[in-house]
C-alpha positions as CSV (number, residue, x, y, z in Angstrom):
1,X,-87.4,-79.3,112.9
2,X,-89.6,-77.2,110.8
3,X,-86.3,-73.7,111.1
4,X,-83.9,-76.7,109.2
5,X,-86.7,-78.0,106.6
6,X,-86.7,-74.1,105.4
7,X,-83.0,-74.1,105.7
8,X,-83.0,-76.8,103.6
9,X,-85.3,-75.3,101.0
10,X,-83.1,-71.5,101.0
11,X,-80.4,-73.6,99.5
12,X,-82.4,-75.2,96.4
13,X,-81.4,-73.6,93.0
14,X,-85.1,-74.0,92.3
15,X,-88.0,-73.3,94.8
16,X,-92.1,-73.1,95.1
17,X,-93.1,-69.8,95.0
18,X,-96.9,-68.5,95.6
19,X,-96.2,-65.4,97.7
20,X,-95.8,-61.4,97.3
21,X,-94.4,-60.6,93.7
22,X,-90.5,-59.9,94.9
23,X,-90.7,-60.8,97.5
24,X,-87.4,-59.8,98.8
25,X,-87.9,-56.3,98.0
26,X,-92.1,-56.1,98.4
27,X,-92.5,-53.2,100.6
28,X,-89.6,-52.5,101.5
29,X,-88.9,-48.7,100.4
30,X,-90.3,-46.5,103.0
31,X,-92.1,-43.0,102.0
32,X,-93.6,-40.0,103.7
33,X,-96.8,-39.0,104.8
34,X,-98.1,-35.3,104.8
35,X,-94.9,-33.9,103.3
36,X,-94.2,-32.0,100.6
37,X,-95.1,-32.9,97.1
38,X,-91.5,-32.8,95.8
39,X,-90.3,-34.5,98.8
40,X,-92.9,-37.3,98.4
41,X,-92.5,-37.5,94.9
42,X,-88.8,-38.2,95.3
43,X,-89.4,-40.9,97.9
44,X,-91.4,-42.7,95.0
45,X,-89.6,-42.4,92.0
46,X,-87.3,-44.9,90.9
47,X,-89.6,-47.7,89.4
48,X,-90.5,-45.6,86.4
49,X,-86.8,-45.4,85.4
50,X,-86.7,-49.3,85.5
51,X,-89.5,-49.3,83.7
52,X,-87.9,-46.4,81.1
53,X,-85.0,-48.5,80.3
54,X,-86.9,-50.9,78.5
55,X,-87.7,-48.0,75.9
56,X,-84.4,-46.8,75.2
57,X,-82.7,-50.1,74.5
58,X,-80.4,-51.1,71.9
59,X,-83.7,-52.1,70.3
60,X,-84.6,-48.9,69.1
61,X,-81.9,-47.1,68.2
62,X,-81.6,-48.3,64.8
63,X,-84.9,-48.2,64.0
64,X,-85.3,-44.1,65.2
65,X,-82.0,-43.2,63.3
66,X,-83.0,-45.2,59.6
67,X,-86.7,-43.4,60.6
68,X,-85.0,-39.7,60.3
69,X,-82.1,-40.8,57.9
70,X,-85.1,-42.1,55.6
71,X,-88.0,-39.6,56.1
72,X,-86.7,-36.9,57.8
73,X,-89.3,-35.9,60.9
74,X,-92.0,-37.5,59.2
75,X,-92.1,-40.5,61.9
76,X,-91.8,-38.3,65.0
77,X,-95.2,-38.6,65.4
78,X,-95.0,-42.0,65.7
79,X,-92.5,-42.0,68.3
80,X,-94.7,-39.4,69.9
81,X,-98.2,-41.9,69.9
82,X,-96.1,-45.3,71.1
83,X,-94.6,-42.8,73.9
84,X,-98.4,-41.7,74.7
85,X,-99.8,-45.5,74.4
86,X,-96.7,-46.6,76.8
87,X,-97.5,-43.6,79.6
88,X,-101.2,-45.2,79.0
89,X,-100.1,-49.4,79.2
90,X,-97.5,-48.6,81.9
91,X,-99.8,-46.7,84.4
92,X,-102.7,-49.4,84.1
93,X,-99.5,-52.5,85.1
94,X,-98.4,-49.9,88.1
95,X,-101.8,-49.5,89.5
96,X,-103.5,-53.1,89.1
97,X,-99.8,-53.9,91.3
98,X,-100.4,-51.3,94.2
99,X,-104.3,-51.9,94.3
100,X,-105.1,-55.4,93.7
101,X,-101.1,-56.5,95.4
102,X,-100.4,-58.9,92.4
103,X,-98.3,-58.6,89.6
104,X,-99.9,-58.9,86.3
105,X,-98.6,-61.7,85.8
106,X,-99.6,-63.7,89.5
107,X,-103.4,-62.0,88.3
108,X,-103.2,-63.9,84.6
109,X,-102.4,-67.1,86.7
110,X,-105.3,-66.9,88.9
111,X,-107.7,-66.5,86.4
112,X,-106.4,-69.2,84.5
113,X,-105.7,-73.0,84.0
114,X,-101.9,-74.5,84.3
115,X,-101.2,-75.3,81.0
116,X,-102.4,-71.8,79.7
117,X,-100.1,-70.4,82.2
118,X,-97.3,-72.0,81.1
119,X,-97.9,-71.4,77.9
120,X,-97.9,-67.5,78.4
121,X,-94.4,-68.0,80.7
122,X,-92.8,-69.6,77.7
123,X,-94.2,-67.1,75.3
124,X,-93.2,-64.6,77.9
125,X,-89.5,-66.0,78.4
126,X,-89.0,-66.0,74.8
127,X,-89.5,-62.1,74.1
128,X,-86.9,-61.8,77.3
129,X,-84.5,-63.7,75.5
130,X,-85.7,-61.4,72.3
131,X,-84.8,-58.1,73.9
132,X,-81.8,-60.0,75.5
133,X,-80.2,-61.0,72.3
134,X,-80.1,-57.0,71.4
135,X,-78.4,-56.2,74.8
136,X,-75.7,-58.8,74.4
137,X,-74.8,-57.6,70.8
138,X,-75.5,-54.2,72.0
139,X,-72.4,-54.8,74.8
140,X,-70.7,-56.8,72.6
141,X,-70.5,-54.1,69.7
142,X,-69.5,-51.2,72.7
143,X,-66.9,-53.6,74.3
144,X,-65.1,-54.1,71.0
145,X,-65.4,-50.7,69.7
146,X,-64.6,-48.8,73.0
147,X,-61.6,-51.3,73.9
148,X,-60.4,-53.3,70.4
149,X,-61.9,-56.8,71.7
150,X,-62.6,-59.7,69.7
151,X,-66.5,-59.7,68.8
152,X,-66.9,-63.5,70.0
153,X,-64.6,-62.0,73.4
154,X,-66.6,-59.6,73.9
155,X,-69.8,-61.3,74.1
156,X,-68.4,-64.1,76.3
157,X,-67.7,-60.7,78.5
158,X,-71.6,-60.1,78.6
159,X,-71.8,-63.0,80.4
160,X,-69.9,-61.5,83.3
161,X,-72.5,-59.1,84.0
162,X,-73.9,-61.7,86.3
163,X,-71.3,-61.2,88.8
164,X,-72.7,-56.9,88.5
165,X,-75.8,-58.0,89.4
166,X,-74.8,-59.9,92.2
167,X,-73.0,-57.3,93.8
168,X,-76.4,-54.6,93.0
169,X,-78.8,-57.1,94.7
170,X,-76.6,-56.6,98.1
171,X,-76.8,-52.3,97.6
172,X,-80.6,-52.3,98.2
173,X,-83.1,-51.3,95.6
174,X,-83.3,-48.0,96.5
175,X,-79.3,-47.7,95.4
176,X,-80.4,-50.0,91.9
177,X,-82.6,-47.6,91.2
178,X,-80.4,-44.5,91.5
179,X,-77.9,-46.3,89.3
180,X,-80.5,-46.8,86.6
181,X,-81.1,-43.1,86.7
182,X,-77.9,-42.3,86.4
183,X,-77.4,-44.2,83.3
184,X,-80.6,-43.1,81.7
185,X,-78.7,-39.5,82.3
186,X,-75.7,-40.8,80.5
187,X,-77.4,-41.9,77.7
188,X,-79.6,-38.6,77.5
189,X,-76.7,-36.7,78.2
190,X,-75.0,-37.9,74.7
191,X,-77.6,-37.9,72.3
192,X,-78.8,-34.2,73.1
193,X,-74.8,-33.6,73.1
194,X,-74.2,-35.1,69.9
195,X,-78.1,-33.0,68.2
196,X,-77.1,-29.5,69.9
197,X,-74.0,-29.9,67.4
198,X,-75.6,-30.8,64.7
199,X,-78.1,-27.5,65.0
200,X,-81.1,-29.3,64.1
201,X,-84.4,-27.5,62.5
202,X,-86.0,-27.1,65.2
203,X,-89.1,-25.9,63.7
204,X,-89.5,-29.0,61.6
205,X,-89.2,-30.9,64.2
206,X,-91.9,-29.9,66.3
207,X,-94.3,-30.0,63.4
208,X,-92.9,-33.5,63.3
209,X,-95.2,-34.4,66.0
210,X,-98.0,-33.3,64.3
211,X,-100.1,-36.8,63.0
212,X,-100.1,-36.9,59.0
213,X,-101.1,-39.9,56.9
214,X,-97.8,-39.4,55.3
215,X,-96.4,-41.2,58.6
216,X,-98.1,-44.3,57.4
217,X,-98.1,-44.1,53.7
218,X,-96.7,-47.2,52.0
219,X,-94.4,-44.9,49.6
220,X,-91.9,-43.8,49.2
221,X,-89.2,-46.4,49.8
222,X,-86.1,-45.5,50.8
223,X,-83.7,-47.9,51.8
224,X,-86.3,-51.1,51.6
225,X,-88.5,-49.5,54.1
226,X,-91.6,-47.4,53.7
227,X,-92.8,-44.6,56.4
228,X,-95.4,-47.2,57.4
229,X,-92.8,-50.0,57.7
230,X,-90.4,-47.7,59.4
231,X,-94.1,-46.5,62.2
232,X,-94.2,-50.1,62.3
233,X,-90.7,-50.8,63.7
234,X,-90.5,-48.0,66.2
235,X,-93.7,-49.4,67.6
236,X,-92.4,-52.5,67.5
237,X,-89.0,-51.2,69.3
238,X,-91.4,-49.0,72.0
239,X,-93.8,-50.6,73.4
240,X,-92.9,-54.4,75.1
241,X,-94.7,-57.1,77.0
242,X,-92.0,-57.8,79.5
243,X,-92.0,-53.7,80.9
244,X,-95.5,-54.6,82.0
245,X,-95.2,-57.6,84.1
246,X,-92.3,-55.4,85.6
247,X,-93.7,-52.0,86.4
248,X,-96.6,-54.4,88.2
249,X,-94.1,-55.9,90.6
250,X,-91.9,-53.0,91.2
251,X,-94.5,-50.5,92.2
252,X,-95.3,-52.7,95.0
253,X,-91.5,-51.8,96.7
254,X,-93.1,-48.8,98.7
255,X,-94.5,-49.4,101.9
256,X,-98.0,-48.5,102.2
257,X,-100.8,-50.0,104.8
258,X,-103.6,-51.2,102.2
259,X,-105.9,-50.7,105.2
260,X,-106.1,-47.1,104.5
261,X,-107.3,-45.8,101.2
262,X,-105.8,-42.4,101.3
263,X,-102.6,-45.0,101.4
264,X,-103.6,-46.7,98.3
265,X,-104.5,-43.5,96.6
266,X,-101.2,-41.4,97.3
267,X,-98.9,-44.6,96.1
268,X,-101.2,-44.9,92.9
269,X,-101.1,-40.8,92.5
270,X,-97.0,-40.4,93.1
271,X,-96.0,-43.6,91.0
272,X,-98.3,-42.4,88.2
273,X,-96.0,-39.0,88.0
274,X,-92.8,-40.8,88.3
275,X,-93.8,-43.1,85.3
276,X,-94.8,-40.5,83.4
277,X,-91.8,-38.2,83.7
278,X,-89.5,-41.3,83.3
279,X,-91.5,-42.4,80.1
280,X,-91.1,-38.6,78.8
281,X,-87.8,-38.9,79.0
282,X,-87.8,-41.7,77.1
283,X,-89.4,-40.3,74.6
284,X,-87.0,-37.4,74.4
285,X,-84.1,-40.1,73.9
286,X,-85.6,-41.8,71.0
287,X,-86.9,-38.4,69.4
288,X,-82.9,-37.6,69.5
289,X,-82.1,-40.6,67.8
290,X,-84.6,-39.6,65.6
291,X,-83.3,-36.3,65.0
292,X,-80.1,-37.7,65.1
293,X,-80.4,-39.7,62.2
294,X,-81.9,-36.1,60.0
295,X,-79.5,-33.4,61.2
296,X,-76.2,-35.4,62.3
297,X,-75.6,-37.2,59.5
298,X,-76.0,-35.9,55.9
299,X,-79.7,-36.9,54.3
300,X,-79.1,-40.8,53.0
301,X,-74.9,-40.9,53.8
302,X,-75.8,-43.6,56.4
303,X,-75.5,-47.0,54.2
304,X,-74.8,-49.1,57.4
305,X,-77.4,-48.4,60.4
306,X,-75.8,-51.2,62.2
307,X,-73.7,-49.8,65.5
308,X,-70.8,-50.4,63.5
309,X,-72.1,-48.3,60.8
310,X,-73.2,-45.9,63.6
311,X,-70.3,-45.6,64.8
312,X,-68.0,-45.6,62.1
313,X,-70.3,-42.9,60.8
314,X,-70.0,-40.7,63.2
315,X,-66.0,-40.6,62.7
316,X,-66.3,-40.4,58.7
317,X,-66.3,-35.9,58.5
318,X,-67.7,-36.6,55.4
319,X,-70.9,-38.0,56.4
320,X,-71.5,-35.1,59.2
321,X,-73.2,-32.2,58.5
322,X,-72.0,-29.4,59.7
323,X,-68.5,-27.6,60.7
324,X,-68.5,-28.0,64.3
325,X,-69.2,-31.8,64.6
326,X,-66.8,-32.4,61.9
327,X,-64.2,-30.8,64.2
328,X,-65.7,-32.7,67.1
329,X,-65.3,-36.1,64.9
330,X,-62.0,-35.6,64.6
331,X,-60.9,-35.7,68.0
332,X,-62.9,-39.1,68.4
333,X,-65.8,-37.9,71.1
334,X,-68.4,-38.2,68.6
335,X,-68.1,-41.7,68.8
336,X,-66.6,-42.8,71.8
337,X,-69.8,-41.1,73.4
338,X,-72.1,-43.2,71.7
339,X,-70.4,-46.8,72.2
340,X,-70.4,-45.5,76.1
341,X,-74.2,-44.9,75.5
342,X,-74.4,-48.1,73.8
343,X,-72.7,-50.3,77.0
344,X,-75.1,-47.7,79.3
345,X,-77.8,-49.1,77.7
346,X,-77.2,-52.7,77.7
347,X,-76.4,-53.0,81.4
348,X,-79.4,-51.1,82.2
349,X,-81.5,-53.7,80.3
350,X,-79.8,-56.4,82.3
351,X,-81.4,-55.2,85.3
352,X,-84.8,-54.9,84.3
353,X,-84.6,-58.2,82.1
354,X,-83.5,-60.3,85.3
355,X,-86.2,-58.9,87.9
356,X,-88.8,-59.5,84.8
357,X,-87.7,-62.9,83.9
358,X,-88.2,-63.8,87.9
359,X,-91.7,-61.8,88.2
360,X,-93.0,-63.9,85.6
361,X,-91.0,-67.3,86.5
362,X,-92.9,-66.9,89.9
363,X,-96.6,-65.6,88.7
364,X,-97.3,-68.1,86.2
365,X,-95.3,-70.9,87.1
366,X,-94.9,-70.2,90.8
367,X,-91.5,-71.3,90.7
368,X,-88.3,-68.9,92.0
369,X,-84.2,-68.8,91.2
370,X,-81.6,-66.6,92.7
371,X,-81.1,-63.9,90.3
372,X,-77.9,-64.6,89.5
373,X,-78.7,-68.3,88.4
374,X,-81.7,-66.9,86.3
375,X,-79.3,-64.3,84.8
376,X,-76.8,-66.8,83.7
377,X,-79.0,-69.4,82.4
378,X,-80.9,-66.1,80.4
379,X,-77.5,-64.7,79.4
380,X,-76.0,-68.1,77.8
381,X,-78.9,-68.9,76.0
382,X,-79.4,-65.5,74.2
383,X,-75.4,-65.6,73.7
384,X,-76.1,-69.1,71.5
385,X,-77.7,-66.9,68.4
386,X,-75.3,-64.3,68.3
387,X,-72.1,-66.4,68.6
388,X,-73.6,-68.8,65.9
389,X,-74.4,-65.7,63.9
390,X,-70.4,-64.0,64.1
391,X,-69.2,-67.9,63.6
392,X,-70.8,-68.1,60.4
393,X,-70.3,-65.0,58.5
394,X,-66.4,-64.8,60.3
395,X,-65.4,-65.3,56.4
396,X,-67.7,-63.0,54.8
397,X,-67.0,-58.9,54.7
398,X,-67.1,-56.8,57.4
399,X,-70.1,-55.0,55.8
400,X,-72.3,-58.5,55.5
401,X,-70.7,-59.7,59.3
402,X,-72.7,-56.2,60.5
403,X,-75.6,-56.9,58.4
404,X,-76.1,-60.3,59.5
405,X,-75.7,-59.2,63.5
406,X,-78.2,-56.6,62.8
407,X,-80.8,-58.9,61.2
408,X,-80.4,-60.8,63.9
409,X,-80.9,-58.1,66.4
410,X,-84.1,-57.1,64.3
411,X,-85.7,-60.7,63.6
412,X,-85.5,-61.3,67.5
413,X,-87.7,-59.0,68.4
414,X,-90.6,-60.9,66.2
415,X,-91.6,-62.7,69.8
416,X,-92.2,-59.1,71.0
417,X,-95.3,-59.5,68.5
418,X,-96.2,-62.7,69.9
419,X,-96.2,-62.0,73.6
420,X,-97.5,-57.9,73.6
421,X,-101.0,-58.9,73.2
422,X,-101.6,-61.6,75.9
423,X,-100.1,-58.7,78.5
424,X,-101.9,-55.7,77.2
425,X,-105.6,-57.9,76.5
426,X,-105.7,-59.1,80.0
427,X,-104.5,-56.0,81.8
428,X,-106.8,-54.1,80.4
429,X,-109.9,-56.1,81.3
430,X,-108.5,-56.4,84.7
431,X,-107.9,-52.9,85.3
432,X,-111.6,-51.9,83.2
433,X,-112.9,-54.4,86.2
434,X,-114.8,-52.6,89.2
435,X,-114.5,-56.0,91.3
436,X,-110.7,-55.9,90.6
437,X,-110.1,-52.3,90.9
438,X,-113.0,-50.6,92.8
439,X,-112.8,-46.7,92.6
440,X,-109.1,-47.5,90.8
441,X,-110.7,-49.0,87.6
442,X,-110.1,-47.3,84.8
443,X,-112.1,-44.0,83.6
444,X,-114.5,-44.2,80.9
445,X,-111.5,-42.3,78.7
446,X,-109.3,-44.6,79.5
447,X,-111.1,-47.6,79.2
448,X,-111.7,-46.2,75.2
449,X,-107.9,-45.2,74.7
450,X,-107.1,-48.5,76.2
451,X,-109.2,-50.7,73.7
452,X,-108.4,-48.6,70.5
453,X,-104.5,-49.4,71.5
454,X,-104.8,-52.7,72.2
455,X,-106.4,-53.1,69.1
456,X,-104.3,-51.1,67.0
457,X,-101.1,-52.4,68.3
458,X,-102.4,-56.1,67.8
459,X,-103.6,-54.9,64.3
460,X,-100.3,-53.8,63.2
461,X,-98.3,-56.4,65.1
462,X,-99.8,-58.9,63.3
463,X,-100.5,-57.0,59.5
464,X,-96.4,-56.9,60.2
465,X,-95.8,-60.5,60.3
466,X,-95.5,-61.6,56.6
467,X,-92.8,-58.6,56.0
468,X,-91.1,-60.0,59.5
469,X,-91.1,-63.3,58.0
470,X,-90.1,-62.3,54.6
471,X,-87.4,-60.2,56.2
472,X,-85.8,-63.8,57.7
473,X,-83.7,-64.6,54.1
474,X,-84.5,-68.4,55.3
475,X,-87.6,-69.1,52.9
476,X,-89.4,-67.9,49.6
477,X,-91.3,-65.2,49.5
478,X,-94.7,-67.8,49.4
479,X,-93.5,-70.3,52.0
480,X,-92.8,-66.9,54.6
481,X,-96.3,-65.4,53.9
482,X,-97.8,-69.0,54.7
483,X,-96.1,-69.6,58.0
484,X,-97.0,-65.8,59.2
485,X,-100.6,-66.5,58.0
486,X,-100.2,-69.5,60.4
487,X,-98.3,-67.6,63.5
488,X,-101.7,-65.6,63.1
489,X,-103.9,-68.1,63.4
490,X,-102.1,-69.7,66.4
491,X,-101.9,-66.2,67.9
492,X,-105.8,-65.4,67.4
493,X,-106.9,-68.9,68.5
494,X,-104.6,-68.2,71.9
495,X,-105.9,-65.3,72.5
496,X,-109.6,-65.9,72.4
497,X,-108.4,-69.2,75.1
498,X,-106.7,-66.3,77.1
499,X,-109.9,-64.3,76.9
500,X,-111.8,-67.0,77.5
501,X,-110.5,-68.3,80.9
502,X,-110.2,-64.5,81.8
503,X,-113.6,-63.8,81.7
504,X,-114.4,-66.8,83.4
505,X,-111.7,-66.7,86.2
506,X,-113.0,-63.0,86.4
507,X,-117.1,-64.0,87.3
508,X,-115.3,-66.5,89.2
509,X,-113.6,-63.7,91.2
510,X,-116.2,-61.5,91.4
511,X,-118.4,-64.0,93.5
512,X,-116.0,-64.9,96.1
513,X,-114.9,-61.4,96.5
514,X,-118.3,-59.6,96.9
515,X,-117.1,-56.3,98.4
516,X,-113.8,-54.7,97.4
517,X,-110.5,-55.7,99.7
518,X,-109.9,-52.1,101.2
519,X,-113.1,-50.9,101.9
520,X,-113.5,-54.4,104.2
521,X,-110.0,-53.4,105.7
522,X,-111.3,-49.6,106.1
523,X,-114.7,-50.8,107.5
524,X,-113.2,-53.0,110.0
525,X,-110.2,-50.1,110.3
526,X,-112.8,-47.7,111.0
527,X,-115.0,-49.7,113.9
């Protein structure tokens, strides 16, 4: 009786969900003992470029190629400190998932009341959608410049990719992962293709990385944007809420008995390398974009940094700056590469957005959907925007049809501000915590770094808001600046709630748990 009740419930499009965060997939990747670093290493990466993905998106391209058109190098430091901060963010969300054997997002929801909870999944669900707008016009853009198809075609096509991910989720996640890597290569593989040509100086570029106020000085402007502006969007671009609530999930996919600390410690240890060298190769994309936008192109010949601009750019000789990519132009590889980057990217970001969208779908709200039905119901509502936004300039120019796409793109990504700080404030504290964490809490140097990027990144999310705002074209200049004052204040007064019930669900932890999970486990392991 009980075998057909479950029956029953395997066929609902909707189900209760309070178990291990993916269930499906939760331990299910097996790795070696007492082998050989490399060997070992290779057994656990994977996750990190899942986790990478999220910081080469569509997202950021613009923003790294108007950075170098505009300033030159001046901003690679700024690409350099958000890579830094995400290595930092990235490997606190990995470890509170292998040690404490929650997702961050199953360890908010424990700490806190319903209604917060659902608050922070539909704050949550919203910068999904944010990041999933910029995929679909990212496909969309690649689909019609790689194969001539109608813009509104093409991004009924995006739709599709549901039927991609069905077929990955039968392949394993061992196989999703390699795919992801493979991509990432693609992408990595054009960009350093397309700066090689262009014989970058080197030199200036390294010195790039070097911090200078002049990265946040608030002159000159060039194109409407200052260098701070310009720090301001590649932040914005890097770091994102939704890549933490996934690398907490996914780094639970290796097998490892919790019963045995050196187990815990070698998972934390290996999946720490492979999200740094994912993330450093992240960082080496968008520092090509970056370069891209100084040493391909001549200095200001970009006008249009949309994709179509991008791309129509990098067929214009006269843009280019040098010989040899001119004669590369001509034959078209210049930019066929980069539209093939462009769909790379997007489909990448489908993967990562779904398995994030059910991570925190099941943490805070304890609810689960087959991937498929999440992706679809995701997909059509970010689709909504974007054909709105093609419908209504279809009689305008081409140039103010590209402008408008972008602006949308770029106004999106204003729930990124909202959500980042109610997933890097609580993961923090719950990684500082000894109760949580035990000899895995964070070291006193991290702990610092942690709270001086928290609070910077919160800072300057939030000093951005009036310009984001502004940036809209819907209201005046004073209306704007009044409704970002009052997205702050909502903001501020959530997060101290958010605080608040953390601290609280935290003392509240702390006395039924009196001794740490794995030392009772190694204790009772060891009589």
């Amino acid at each position: 009786m009980d075998n057909t009740k479950n029956q029953g419930r395997k066929h609902k499009l909707i189900e209760h969900a309070n178990g291990k965060s993916l269930e499906e997939i939760n331990g299910t990747v097996e790795v070696p003992h007492g082998k050989s670093f490399w060997r070992t290493l290779f057994a656990y990466s994977g996750p990190g470029a899942l986790v990478a993905v999220g910081y080469m998106d569509p997202g950021n391209w613009s923003t790294s190629i108007t950075g170098g058109q505009s300033f030159q190098y001046t901003l690679m430091t700024t690409i350099l400190i958000s890579s830094l901060i995400a290595m930092l963010l990235q490997n606190m969300a990995a470890k509170l998932g292998i040690v404490s054997q929650m997702d961050l997002a199953q360890a908010i929801r424990a700490r806190t009341g319903k209604a917060l909870g659902i608050i922070l999944w539909i704050m949550t669900e919203l910068a999904i959608m944010a990041t999933d707008i910029a995929e679909v016009i990212g496909a969309a853009i690649a689909l019609n410049l790689l194969f001539h198809i109608s813009l509104i075609t093409a991004v009924f096509i995006t739709v599709l990719d549901v039927l991609v991910l069905l077929l990955l989720t039968k392949i394993g996640f061992r196989k999703i992962e390699a795919l992801v890597a493979c991509l990432i290569l693609v992408i990595l593989f054009v960009f350093a293709y397309q700066v090689i040509l262009s014989k970058p100086d080197w030199g200036a570029a390294l010195a790039g990385l070097v911090p200078t106020p002049h990265a946040i000085a608030s002159s000159p402007v060039v194109g409407g944007i200052s260098p701070l502006s310009g720090s301001l969007g590649i932040i914005g671009a890097t770091v994102m809420p939704h890549n933490l609530y996934l690398h907490s999930a996914i780094s639970q996919t290796r097998k490892l008995d919790h019963t045995k600390i050196e187990d815990i410690r070698q998972t934390v240890r290996f999946t720490t390398w492979d999200s740094n060298i994912q993330l450093s190769l992240a960082f080496i994309v968008n520092a090509l974009l970056l370069i891209m936008g100084v040493a391909v192109f001549k200095n200001g010949a970009v006008k249009d940094t949309s994709f179509f601009g991008l791309y129509e750019a990098l067929n214009n000789t006269s843009m280019l700056s040098n010989g040899i990519l001119i004669a590369v132009a001509k034959t078209g590889v210049l930019s066929t590469l980069f539209a093939v980057a462009l769909l790379a990217s997007g489909q990448n970001s489908t993967i990562t957005g779904t398995l994030t969208g059910q991570v925190i779908m099941e943490g805070f709200v304890h609810m689960r959907m087959p991937l498929w039905a999440r992706r679809l119901v995701t997909r059509l509502l970010s689709v909504i925007p974007v054909l709105l936004c093609v419908g209504m300039t279809a009689g305008e120019t081409e140039l103010q049809q590209h402008y408008a796409i972008n602006m949308l793109m770029e106004n999106s990504q204003v729930f990124l501000a909202f959500a980042l700080p109610f997933s890097m404030l609580p993961l923090l504290m719950m990684t500082n915590s000894e109760v949580e964490m035990g000899e895995f809490k964070n070291a006193t140097w991290t702990r610092w770094l942690g709270w001086i990027s928290v609070i910077g990144l919160t800072f300057l999310n939030l000093m951005n808001l009036p310009s984001t705002f502004e940036g809209f074209g819907i209201w005046k200049k004073g209306t704007a600046d009044l409704l970002a004052y009052l997205a702050i204040i909502i903001i501020i007064a959530l997060l101290t709630w958010t605080v608040v019930e953390l601290y609280r669900g935290n003392k509240r932890f702390a006395k039924e748990h009196q001794a740490h999970p794995w030392e009772d486990s190694t204790k009772a392991a060891t009589d």
